[in-house]
C-alpha positions as CSV (number, residue, x, y, z in Angstrom):
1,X,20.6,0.0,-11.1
2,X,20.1,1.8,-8.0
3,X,21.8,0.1,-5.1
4,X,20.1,-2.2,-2.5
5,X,20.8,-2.6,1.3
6,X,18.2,-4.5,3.5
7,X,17.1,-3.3,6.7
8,X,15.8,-5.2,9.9
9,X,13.2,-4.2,12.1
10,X,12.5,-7.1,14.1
11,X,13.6,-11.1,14.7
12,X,11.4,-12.7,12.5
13,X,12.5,-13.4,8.6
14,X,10.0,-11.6,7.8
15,X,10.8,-8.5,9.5
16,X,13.1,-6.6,6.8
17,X,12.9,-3.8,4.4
18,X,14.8,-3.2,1.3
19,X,16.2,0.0,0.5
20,X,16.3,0.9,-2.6
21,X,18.7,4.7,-2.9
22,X,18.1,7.2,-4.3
23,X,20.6,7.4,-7.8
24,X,20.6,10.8,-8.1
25,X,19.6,13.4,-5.8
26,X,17.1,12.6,-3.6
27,X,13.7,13.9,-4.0
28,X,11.8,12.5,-1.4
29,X,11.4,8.9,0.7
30,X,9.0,6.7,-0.4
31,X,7.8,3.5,2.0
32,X,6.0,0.6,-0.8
33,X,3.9,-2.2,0.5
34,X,3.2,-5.3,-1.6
35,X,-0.1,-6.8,-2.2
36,X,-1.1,-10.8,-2.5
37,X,-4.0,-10.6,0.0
38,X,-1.7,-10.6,3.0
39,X,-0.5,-14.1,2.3
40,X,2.5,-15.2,2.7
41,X,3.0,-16.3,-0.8
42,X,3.5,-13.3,-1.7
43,X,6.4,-11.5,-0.9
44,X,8.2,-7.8,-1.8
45,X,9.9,-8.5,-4.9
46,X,6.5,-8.2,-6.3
47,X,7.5,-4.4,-6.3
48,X,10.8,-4.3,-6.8
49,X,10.5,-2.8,-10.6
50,X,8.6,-0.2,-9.0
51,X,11.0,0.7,-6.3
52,X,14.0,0.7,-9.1
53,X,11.7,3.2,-11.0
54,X,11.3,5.2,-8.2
55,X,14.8,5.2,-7.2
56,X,16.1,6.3,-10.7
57,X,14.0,9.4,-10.0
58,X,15.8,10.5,-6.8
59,X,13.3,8.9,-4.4
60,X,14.6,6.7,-1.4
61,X,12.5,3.3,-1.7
62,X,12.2,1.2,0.6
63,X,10.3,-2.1,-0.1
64,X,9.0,-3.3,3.3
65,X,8.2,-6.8,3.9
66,X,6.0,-7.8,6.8
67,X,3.9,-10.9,8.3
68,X,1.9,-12.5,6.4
69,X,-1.4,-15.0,6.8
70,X,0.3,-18.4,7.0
71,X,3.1,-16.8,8.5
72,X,2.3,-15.4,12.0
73,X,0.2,-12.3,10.0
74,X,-2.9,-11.0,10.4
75,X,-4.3,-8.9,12.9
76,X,-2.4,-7.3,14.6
77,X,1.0,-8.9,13.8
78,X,0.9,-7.4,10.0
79,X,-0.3,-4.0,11.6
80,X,2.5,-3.9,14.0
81,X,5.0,-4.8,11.6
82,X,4.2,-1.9,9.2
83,X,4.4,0.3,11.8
84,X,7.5,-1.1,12.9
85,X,9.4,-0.6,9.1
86,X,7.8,3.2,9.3
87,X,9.6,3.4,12.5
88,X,12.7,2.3,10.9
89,X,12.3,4.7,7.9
90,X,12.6,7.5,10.4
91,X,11.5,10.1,8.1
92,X,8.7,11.4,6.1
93,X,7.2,9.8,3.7
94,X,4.7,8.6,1.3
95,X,3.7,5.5,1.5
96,X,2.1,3.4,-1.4
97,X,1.0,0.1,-2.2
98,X,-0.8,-2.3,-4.2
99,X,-3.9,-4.5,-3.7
100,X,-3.6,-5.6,0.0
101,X,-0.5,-3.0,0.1
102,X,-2.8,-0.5,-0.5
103,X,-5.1,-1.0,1.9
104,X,-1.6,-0.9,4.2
105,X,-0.3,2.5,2.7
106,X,-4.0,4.0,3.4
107,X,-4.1,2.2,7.2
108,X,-0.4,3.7,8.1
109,X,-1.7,7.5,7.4
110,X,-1.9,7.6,11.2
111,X,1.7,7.1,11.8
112,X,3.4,10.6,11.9
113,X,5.6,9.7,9.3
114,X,3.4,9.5,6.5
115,X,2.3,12.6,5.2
116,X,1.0,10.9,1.9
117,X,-0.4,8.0,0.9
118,X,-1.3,6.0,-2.4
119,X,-3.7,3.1,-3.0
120,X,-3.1,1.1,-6.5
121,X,-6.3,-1.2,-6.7
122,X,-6.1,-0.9,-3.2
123,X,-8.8,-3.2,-0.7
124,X,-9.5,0.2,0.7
125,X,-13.1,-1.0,2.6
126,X,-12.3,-4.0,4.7
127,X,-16.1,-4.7,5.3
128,X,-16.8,-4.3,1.9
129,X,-14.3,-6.9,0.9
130,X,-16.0,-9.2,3.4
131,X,-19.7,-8.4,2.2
132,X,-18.0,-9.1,-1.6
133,X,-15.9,-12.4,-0.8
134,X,-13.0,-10.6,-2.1
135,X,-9.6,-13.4,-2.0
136,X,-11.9,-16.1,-0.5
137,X,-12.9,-14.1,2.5
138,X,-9.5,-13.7,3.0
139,X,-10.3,-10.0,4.6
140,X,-12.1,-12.1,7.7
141,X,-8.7,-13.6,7.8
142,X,-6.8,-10.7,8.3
143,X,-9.1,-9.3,11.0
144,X,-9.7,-12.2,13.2
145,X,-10.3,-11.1,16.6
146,X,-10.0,-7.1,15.3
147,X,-12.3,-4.2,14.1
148,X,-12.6,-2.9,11.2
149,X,-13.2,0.6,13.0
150,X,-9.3,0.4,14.2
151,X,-8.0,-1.8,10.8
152,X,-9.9,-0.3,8.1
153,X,-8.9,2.7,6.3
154,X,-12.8,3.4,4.9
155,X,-13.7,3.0,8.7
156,X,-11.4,5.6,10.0
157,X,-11.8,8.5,7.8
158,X,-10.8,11.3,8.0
159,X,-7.3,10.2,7.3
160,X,-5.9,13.7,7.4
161,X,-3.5,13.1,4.4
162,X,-3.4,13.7,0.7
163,X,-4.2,10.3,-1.0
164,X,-4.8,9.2,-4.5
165,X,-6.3,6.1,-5.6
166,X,-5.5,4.5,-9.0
167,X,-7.8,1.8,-9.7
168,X,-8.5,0.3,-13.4
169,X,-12.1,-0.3,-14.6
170,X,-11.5,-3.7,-15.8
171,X,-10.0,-5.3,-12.5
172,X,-11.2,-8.6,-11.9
173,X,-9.8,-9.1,-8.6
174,X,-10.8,-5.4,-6.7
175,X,-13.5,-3.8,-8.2
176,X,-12.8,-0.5,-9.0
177,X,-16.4,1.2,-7.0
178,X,-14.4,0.2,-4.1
179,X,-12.0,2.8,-4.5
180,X,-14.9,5.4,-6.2
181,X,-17.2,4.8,-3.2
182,X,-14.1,5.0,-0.8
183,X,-12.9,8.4,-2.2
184,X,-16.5,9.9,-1.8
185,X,-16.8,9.1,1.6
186,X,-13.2,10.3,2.1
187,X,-13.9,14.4,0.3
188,X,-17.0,14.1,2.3
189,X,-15.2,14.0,5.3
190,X,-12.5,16.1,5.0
191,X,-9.9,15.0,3.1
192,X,-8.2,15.8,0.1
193,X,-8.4,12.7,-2.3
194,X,-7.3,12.2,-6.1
195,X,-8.4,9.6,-8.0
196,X,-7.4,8.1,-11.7
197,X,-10.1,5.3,-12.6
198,X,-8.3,3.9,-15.9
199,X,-10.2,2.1,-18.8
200,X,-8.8,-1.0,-20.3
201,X,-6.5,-1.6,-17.0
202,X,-7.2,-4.8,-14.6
203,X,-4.9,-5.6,-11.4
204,X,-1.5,-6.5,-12.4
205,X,-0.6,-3.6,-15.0
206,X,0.1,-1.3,-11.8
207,X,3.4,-3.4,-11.4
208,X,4.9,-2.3,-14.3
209,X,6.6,1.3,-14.3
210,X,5.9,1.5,-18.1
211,X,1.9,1.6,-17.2
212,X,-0.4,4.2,-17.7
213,X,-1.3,3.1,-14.1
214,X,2.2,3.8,-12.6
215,X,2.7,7.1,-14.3
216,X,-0.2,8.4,-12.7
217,X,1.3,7.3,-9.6
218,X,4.4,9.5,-10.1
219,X,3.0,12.1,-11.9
220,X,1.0,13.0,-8.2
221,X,4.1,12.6,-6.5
């Protein structure tokens, strides 16, 4: 097992990322944002199997944590805090995430840092997640007083990044046309987007490093 340090990058508990090392040598650093719709019952540990995988394969991992709704999240606490842990990171990167996490790893293509960025079932299109109800109209809850035009990654296109978009056909929880429509808009203006739309796959299979979900992940990294 790869060996685990954790990081602060602010005062709150929340404020910490988790590095996973690389165990052999290292390939590249890779910054991995959970999901859980921004709530605060959900924490990092929900990708730690991931980052272990990751870190087997020569990639640094680090596992950010961040503020979360019922917490002191939401806009722009959460926003600030990823920024924050990318500061911390202090070197390139691609940054990936699941669910909500996607939606982060796509937002944080405007740090300099990130030079790639993956969505797994990622809430790509805040406004659509409103117009759908996604998480209870938990998207409205992240935004609060923001924009979508500054906190929504469909709403600031061109990202200027590679990106890929794994998304399963049979997700229950973030329809996959969100990423399809997403990635359409985002070739048409100007950037260079991948996408793996996987039959028989729902939400939660892109946890487990044994998934056809995950090894389309790392075979585009």
């Amino acid at each position: 097992m790869a060996a685990r340090a954790l990081h602060r990058y602010g005062d709150d508990p929340a404020q910490v990322v988790e590095l996973h090392a690389a165990a052999a040598d290292r390939v590249g650093t890779a910054v991995v944002l959970h999901g859980g719709f921004w709530r605060a019952a959900y924490d990092r540990h929900l990708m730690d199997d991931l980052c272990q995988d990751l870190a087997g394969a020569g990639w640094d991992a680090w596992n950010v944590e961040y503020r979360r709704l019922g917490g002191g999240g939401g806009w722009p606490a959460t926003f600030d805090d990823v920024t924050a842990a990318l500061d911390l990171v202090g070197a390139p990167a691609v940054t990936i995430g699941h669910s909500a996490g996607g939606h982060l790893a796509l937002w944080a293509a405007g740090h300099p840092n990130v030079v790639r960025a993956v969505a797994q079932a990622g809430v790509v299109d805040l406004e659509e997640a409103i117009r759908l109800g996604l998480g209870r109209g938990v998207a409205r809850d992240l935004l609060g007083d923001g924009e979508p035009a500054w906190c929504s990654p469909a709403a600031r296109l061109p990202l200027g990044i590679p990106q890929l978009l794994v998304h399963g056909l049979d997700d229950d929880t973030v329809p996959a046309s969100m990423s399809v429509s997403y990635a359409e808009r985002a070739r048409a203006a100007g950037d260079a987007v991948d996408t793996a739309i996987l039959p028989g796959v729902g939400h939660y299979e892109h946890l487990d490093p044994r998934s056809a979900a995950w090894a389309a992940v790392r075979a585009w990294m």
